[in-house]
C-alpha positions in Angstrom: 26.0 -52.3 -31.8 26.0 -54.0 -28.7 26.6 -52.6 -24.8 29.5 -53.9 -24.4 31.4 -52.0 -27.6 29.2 -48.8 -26.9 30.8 -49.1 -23.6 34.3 -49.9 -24.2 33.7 -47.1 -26.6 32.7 -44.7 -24.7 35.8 -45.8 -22.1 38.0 -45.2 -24.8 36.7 -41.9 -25.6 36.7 -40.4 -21.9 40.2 -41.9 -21.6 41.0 -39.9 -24.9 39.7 -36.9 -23.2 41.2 -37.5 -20.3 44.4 -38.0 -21.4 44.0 -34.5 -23.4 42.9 -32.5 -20.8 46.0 -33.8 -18.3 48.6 -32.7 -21.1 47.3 -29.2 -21.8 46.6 -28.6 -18.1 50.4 -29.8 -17.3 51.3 -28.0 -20.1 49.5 -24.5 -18.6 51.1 -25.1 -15.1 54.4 -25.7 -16.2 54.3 -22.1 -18.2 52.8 -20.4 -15.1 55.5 -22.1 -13.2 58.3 -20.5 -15.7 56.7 -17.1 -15.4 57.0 -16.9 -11.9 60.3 -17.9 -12.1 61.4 -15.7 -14.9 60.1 -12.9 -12.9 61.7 -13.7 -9.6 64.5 -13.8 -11.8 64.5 -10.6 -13.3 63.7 -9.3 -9.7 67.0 -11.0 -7.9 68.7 -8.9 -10.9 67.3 -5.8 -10.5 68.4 -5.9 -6.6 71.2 -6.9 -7.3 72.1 -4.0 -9.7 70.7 -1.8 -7.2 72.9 -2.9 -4.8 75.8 -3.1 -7.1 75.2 1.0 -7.9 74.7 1.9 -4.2 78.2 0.2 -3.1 79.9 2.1 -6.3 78.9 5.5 -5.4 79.6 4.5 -1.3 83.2 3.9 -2.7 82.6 7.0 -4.5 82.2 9.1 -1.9 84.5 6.8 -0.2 87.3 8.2 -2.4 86.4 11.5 -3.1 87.1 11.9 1.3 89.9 10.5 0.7 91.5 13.2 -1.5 
């Protein structure tokens, strides 16, 4: 073989590589990314069922004065 193919060779092959390693790294952020925002998700929804229960049992109590 000569230099010039075992070097356009081994181009091809580290741009192979490359090109592999970019997709599953992208690939590994982007689930990260969704986990984060799946669990700041599920947190916004747990406050806000908190806070939903506290203002139901205020107008509760709210009521139960009342009568």
């Amino acid at each position: 073989m000569t230099t010039a193919l075992v070097a356009a060779l081994a181009v091809a092959i580290g741009l192979a590589i490359g090109f592999a390693v970019g997709v599953i790294g992208r690939r590994v952020f982007a689930s990260r990314r969704l986990e984060t925002a799946e669990s700041r998700a599920a947190m916004v929804v747990a406050d806000a069922e908190r806070e939903a229960e506290t203002k139901v049992r205020q107008a509760l109590v709210e009521v139960k004065e009342e009568i």
